[in-house]
LUMDREN-682471 format. One record per residue (C-alpha): x, y, z; residue in three letters; residue number from 1. Coordinates in steps of 0.25 Angstrom, whole numbers. Example, Ala and Ser with C-alpha at 12.3 -4.5 7.8 and 13.67 -1.06 7.14 Angstrom:
# residues 2
> 49 | -18 | 31 | ALA | 1
> 55 | -4 | 29 | SER | 2
//
This chain:
# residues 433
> 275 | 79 | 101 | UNK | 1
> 288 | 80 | 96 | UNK | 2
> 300 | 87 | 108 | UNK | 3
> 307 | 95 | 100 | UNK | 4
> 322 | 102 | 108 | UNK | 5
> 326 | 115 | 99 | UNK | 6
> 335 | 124 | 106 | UNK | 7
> 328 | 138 | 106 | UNK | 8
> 339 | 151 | 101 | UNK | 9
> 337 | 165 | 105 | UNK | 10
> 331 | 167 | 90 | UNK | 11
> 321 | 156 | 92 | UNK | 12
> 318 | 161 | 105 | UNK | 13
> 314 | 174 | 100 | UNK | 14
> 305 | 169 | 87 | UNK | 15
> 291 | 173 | 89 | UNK | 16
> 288 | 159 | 81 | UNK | 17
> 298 | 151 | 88 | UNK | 18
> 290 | 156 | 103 | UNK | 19
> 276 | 154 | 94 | UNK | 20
> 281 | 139 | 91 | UNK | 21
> 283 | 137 | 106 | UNK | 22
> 273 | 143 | 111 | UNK | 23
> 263 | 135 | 100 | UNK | 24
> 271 | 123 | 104 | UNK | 25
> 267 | 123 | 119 | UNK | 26
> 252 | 124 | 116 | UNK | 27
> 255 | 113 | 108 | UNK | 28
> 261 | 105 | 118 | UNK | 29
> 251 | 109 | 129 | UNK | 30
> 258 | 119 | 138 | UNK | 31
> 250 | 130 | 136 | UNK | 32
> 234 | 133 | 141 | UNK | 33
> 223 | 141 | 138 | UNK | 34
> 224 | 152 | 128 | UNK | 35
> 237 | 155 | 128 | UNK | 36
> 238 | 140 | 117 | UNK | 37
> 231 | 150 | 106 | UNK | 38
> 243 | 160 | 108 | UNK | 39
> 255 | 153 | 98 | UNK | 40
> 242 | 151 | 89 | UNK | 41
> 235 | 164 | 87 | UNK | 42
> 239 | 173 | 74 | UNK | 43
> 238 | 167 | 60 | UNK | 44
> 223 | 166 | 59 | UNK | 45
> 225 | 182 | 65 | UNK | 46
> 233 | 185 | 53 | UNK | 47
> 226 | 177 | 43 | UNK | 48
> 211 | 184 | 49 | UNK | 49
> 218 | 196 | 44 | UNK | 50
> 214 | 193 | 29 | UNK | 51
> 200 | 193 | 35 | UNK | 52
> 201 | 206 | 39 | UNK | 53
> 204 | 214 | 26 | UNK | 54
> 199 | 227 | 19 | UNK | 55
> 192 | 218 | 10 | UNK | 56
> 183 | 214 | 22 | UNK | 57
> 181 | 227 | 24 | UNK | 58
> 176 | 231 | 12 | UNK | 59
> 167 | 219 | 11 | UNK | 60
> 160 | 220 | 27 | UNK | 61
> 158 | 234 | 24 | UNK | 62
> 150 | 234 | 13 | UNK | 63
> 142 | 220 | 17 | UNK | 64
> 138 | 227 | 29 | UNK | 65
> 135 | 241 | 23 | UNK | 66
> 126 | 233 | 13 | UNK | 67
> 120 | 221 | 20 | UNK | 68
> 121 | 225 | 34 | UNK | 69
> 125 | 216 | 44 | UNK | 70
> 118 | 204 | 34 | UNK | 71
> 132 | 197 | 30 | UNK | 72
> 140 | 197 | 43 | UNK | 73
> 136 | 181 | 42 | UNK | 74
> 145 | 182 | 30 | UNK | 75
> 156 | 187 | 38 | UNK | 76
> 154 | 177 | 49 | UNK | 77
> 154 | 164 | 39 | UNK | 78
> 165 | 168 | 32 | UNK | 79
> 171 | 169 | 44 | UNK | 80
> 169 | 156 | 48 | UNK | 81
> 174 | 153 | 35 | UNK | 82
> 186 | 159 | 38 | UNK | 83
> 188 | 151 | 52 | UNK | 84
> 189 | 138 | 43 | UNK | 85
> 198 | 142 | 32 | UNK | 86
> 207 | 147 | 40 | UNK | 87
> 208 | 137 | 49 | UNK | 88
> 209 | 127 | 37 | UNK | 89
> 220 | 137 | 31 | UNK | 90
> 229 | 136 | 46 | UNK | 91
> 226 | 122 | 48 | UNK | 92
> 233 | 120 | 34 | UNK | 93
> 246 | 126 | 40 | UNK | 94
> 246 | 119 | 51 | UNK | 95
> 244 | 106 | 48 | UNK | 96
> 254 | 107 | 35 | UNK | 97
> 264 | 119 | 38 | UNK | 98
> 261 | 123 | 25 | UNK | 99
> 251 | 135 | 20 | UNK | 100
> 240 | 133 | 10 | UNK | 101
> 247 | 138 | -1 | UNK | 102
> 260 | 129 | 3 | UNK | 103
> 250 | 117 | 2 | UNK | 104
> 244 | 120 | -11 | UNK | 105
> 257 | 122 | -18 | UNK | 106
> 259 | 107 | -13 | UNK | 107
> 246 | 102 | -17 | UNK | 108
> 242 | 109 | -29 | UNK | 109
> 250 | 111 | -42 | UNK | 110
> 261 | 122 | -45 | UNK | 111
> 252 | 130 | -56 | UNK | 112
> 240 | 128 | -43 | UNK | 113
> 249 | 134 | -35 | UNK | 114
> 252 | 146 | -45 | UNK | 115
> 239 | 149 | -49 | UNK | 116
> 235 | 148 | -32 | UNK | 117
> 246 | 158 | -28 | UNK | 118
> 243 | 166 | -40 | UNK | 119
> 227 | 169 | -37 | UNK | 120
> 231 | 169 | -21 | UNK | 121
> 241 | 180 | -23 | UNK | 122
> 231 | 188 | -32 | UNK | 123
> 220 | 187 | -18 | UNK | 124
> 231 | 192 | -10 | UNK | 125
> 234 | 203 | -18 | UNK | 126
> 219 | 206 | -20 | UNK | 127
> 218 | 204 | -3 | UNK | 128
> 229 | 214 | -2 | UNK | 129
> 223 | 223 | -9 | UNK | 130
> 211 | 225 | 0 | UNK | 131
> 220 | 225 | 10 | UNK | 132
> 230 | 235 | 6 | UNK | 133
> 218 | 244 | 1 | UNK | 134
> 212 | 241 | 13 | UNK | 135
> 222 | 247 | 23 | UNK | 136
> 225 | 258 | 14 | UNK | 137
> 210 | 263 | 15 | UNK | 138
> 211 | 260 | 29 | UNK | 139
> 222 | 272 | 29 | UNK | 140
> 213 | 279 | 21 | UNK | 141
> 202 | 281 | 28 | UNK | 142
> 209 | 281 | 41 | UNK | 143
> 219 | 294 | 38 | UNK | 144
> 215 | 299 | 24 | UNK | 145
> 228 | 294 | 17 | UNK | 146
> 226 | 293 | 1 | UNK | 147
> 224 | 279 | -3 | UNK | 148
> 238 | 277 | -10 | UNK | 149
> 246 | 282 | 1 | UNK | 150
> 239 | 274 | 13 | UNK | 151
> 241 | 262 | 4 | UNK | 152
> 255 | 266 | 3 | UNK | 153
> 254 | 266 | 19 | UNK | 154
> 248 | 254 | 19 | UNK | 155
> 259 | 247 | 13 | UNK | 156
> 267 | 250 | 21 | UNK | 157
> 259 | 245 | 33 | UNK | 158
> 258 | 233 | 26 | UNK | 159
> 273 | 229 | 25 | UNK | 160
> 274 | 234 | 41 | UNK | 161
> 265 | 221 | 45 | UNK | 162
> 273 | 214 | 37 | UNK | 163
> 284 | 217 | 45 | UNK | 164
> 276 | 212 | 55 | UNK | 165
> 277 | 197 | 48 | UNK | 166
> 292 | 199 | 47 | UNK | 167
> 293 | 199 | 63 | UNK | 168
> 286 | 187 | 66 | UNK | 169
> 272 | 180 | 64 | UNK | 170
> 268 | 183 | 77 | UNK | 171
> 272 | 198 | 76 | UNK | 172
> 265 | 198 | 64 | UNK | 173
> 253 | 191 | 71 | UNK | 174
> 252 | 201 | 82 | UNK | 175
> 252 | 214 | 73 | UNK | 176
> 240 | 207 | 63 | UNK | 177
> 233 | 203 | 76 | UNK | 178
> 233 | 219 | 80 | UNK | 179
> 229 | 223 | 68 | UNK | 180
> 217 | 213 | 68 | UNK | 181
> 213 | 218 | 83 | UNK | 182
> 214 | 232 | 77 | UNK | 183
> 202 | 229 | 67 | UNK | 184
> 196 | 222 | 75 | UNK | 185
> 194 | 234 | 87 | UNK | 186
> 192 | 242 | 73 | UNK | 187
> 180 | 234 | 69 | UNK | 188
> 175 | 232 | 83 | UNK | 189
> 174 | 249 | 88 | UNK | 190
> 166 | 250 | 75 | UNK | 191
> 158 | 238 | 77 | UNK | 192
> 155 | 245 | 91 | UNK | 193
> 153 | 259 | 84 | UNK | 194
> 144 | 253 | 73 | UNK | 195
> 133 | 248 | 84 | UNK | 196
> 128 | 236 | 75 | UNK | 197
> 115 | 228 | 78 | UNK | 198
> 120 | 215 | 82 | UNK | 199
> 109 | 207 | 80 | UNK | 200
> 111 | 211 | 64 | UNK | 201
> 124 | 207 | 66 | UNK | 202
> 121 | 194 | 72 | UNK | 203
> 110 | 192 | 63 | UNK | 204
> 119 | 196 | 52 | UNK | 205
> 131 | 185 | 58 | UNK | 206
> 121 | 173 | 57 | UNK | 207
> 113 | 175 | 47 | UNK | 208
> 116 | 172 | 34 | UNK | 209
> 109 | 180 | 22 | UNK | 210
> 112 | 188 | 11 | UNK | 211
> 104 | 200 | 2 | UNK | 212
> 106 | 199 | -11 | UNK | 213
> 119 | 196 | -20 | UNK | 214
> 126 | 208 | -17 | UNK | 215
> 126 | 203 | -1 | UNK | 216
> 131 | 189 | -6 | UNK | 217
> 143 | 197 | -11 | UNK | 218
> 146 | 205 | -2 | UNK | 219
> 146 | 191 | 5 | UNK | 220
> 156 | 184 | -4 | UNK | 221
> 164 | 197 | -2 | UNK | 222
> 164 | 195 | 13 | UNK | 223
> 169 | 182 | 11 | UNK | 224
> 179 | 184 | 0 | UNK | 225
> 185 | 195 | 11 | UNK | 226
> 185 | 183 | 22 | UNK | 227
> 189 | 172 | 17 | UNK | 228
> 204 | 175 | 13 | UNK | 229
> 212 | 167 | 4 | UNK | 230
> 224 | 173 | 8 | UNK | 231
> 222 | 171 | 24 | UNK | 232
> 219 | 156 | 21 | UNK | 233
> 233 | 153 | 12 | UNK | 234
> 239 | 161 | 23 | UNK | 235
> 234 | 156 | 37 | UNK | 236
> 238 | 144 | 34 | UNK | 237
> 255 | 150 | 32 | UNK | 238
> 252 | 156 | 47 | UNK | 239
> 250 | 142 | 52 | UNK | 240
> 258 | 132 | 44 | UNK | 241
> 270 | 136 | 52 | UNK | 242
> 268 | 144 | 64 | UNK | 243
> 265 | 133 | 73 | UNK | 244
> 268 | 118 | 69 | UNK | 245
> 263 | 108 | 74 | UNK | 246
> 271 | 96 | 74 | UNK | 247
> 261 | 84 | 73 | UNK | 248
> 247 | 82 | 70 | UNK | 249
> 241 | 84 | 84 | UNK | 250
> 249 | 99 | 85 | UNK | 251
> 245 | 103 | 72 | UNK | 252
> 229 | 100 | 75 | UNK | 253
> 233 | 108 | 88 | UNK | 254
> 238 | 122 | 81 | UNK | 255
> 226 | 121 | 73 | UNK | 256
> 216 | 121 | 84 | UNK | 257
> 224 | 133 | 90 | UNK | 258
> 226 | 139 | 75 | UNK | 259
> 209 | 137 | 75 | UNK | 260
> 207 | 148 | 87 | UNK | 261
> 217 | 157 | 82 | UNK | 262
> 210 | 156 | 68 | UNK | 263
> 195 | 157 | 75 | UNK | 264
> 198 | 172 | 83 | UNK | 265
> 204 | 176 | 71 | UNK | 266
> 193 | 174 | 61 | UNK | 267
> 183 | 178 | 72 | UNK | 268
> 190 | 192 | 72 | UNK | 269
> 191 | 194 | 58 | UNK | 270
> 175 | 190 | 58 | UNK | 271
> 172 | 199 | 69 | UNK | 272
> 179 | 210 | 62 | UNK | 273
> 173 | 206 | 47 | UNK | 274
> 158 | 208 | 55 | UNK | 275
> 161 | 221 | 62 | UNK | 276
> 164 | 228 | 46 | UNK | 277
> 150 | 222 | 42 | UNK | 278
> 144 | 226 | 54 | UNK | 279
> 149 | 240 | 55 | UNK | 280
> 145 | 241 | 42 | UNK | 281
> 130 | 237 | 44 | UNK | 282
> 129 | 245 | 57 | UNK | 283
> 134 | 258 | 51 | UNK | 284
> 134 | 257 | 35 | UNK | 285
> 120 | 247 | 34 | UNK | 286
> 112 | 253 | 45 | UNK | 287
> 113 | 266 | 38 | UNK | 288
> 112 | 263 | 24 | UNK | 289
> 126 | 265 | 19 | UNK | 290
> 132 | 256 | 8 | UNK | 291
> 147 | 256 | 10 | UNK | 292
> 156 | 249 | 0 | UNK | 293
> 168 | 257 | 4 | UNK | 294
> 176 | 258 | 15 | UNK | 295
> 180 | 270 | 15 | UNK | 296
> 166 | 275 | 13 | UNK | 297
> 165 | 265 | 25 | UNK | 298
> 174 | 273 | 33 | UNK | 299
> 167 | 286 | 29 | UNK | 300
> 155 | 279 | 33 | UNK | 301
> 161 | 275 | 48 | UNK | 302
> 166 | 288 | 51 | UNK | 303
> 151 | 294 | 48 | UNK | 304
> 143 | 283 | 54 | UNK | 305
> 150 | 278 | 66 | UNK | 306
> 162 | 290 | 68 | UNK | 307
> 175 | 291 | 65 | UNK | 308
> 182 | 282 | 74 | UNK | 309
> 173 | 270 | 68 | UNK | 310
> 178 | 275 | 54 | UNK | 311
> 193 | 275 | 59 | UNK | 312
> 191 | 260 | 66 | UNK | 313
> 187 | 257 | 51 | UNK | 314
> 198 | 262 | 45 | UNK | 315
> 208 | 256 | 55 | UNK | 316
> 202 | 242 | 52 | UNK | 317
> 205 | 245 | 37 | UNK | 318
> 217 | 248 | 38 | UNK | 319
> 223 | 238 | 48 | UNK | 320
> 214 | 227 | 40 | UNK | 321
> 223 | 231 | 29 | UNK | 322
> 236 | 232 | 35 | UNK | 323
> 236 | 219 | 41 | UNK | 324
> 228 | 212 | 31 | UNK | 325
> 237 | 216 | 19 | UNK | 326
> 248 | 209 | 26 | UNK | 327
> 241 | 196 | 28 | UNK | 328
> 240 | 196 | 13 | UNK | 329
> 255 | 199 | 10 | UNK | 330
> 258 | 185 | 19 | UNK | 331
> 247 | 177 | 13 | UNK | 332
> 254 | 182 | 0 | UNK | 333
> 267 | 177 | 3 | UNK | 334
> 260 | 162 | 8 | UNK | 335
> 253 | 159 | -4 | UNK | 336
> 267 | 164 | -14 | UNK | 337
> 275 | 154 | -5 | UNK | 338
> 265 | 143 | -3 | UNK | 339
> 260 | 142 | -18 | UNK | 340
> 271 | 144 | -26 | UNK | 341
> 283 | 144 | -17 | UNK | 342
> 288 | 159 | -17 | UNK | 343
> 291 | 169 | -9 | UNK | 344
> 295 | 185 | -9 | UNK | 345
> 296 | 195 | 2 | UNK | 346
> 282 | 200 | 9 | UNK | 347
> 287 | 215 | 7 | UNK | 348
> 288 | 212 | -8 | UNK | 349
> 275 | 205 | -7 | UNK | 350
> 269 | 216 | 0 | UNK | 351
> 275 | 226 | -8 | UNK | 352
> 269 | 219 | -21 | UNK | 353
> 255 | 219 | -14 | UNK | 354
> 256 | 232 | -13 | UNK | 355
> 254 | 236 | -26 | UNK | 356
> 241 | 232 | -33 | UNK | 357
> 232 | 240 | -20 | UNK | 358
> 243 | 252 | -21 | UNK | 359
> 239 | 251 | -37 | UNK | 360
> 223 | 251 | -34 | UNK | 361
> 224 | 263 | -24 | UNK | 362
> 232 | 272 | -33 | UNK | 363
> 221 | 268 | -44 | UNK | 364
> 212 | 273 | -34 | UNK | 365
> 202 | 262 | -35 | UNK | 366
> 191 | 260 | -22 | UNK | 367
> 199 | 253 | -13 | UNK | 368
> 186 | 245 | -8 | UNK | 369
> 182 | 240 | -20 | UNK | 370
> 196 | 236 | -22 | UNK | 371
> 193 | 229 | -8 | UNK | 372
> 181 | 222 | -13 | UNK | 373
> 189 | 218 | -26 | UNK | 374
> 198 | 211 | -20 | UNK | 375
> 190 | 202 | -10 | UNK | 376
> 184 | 197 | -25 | UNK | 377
> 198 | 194 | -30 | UNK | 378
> 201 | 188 | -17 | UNK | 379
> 190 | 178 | -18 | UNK | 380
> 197 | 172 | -30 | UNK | 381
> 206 | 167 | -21 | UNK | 382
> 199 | 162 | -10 | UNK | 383
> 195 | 146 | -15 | UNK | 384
> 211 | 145 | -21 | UNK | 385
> 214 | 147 | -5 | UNK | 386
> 202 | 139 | 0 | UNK | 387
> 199 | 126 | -8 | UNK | 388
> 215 | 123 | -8 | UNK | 389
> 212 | 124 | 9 | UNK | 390
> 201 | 116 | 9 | UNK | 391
> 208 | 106 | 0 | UNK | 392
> 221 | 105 | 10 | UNK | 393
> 215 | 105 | 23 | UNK | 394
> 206 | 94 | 18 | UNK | 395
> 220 | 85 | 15 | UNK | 396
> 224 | 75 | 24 | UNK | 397
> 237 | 74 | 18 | UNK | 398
> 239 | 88 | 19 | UNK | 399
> 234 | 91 | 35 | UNK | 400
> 234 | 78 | 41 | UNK | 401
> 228 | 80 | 55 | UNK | 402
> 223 | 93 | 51 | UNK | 403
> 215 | 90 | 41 | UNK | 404
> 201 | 95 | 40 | UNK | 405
> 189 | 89 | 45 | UNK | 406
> 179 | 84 | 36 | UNK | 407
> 169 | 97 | 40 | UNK | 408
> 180 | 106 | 39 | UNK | 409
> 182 | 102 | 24 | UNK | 410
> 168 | 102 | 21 | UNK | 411
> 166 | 117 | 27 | UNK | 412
> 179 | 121 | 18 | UNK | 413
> 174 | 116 | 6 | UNK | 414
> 161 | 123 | 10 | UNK | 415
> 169 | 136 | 12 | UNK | 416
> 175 | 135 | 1 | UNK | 417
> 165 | 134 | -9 | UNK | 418
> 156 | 145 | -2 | UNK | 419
> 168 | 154 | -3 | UNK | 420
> 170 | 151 | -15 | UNK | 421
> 158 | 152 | -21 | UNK | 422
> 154 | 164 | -15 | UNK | 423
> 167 | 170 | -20 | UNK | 424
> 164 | 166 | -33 | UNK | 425
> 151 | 174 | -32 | UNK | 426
> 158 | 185 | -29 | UNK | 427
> 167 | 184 | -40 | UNK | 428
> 155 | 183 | -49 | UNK | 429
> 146 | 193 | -45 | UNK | 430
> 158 | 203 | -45 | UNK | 431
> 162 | 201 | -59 | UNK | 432
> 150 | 193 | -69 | UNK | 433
//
């Protein structure tokens, strides 16, 4: 390892990244035991699980496990396992070259690929924020009766207070996604408890896979196009290309492994969290014969199955869900404009121009969940312009030396890829021919 003397000012001293970079540096170097080595490592795979947790989840567990009880939760939990590798492939890639997906992609591909990929991947997180933004309006909605234009308006404004959060450091930033997560997650959990669910449907419904009819096999793809996120994948790896470098081969594969955990609980939350919506919704909605497309028919339904406070839990999940998931979007936004072609404007003006299209389709007044739904269809679009290109680098020697991928783990992201792919394609299919 290379000793490097660099003299430490008041301002480095007082640099949340400068004190992360030391305290990454002396796991590194062997000086620190036990748990406290995941410490300088945990956070992106937290912010990027956000994109796992949005309204368009919401809309889609709800619906699979009013209709189809507790039978597509194996869904849920392969998609999950899904989601483990893609992002791990996603954080590896900024680890092992500094650069981001779509940093890589502008190097590799031509400029018009490059175009015409920040075009369609701008277009998914404008769709994504959609859900989102509708998503955390409704939340406001249901929870304190404010009409739909003005809680969005409210909404927007919440949205640019966790920006704010970026502005004062990733790990601040960090630490207030990570609260927001933990609230949804208690959210999910009392109503989980409330709902009283069969758990042997429920394990039954983890491993076994099955399906009834077309219809479940959408509502399938559905549940993957709101998993599988392009916009977490081009973004995980800009939370990792830089946060901690390694500064050889050997630190690299060790950041990785320490990445791999913090990636692993992450997923495993957002997993658990995904479930507990499907499940609720079979032990209340299912059991009793209820069909519920819209959430807040949803809410109504809580409020009159399982009592009031079940209800508000929902609410509180949508709305936070929203909040910080809108957010992830703006930054996901601003990685693939500077990666692909190179640009950059101001994340208030970005945010300000997200804005617009859900503030348009709320004052038109159309159903906010099947604006939800719509939007996880326009996102699988983009999900195999962020995947294949993924696949394709972490494959490349030339391009992750020590950190390239091992045999099986290509052969299980070319799998992935074309399952997600196709299934998406289905979707797509059915909806519209």
């Amino acid at each position: 390892m290379i000793e490097q003397n660099v003299v430490e000012t008041p301002k480095m001293i007082n640099n949340p990244k400068h004190k992360n970079t030391i305290s990454a540096q002396a796991v590194l170097n062997g000086d620190v035991k036990g748990l406290k080595r995941l410490l300088p490592f945990l956070g992106p795979a937290f912010i990027a699980s956000v994109a796992y947790l949005d309204p368009g989840n919401f809309a889609t567990n709800i619906t699979a496990g009013s209709k189809y009880g507790y039978l597509l939760l194996w869904v849920i939990a392969a998609s999950n396992l899904m989601a483990v590798l893609i992002q791990s492939l996603s954080a590896k890639l900024g680890i092992a070259t500094g650069k981001n997906l779509p940093e890589v992609a502008r190097e590799r591909f031509p400029k018009g690929a490059s175009i015409f990929l920040w075009i369609q991947s701008e277009l998914v997180i404008i769709a994504t924020d959609l859900a989102e933004f509708i998503g955390a309006a409704l939340g406001l909605y249901l929870l304190f009766g404010i009409p739909m234009l003005p809680a969005a308006i409210i909404t927007a404004v919440g949205s640019f207070a966790i920006l704010e959060l970026q502005r004062r450091g990733y790990r601040t930033l960090e630490a207030g996604i990570a609260s927001m997560v933990l609230i949804v997650v208690l959210a999910f959990a009392f109503q989980v408890i409330m709902a009283k669910p069969d758990a042997g449907a429920v394990i039954a419904g983890i491993f076994t896979p099955a399906f009834e009819g077309v219809d479940s096999i959408l509502l399938a793809a559905g549940i993957l196009g709101a998993t599988v996120m392009p916009h977490a994948i081009y973004l995980h790896s800009s939370l990792t290309q830089s946060r901690v470098v390694g500064i050889d081969e050997k630190e690299k594969k060790q950041i990785f492994k320490l990445e791999m955990i913090d990636i692993v609980i992450a997923m495993v939350i957002a997993g658990a969290v995904n479930m507990a919506m499907v499940i609720v919704a079979a032990a209340l909605f299912f059991k009793n014969g209820l069909v519920v497309e819209d959430l807040d028919v949803a809410f109504q339904q809580f409020r009159h199955l399982a009592g009031p406070v079940t209800a508000v839990s929902f609410g509180l999940g949508l709305l936070i869900a929203g909040l910080s998931s809108s957010s992830v979007g703006t930054m996901a936004g601003d990685v693939v404009m500077q990666g692909f072609i190179n640009k950059r404007i101001n994340l208030y003006l970005r945010r300000a121009i997200t804005i617009i299209p859900p503030l348009a389709i709320i004052a038109f007044g159309i159903n906010p969940t099947r604006a939800l739904v719509m939007s996880q269809v326009v996102l699988s679009f983009g999900i195999a312009f962020a995947l294949i290109p993924l696949v394709i680098f972490t494959s490349n020697r030339q391009i992750m030396k020590g950190l390239v991928n091992h045999r099986i783990t290509t052969v299980l992201g070319w799998i992935i890829s074309a399952l997600v792919v196709s299934l998406n394609l289905f979707l797509i299919v059915e909806m519209f021919i």
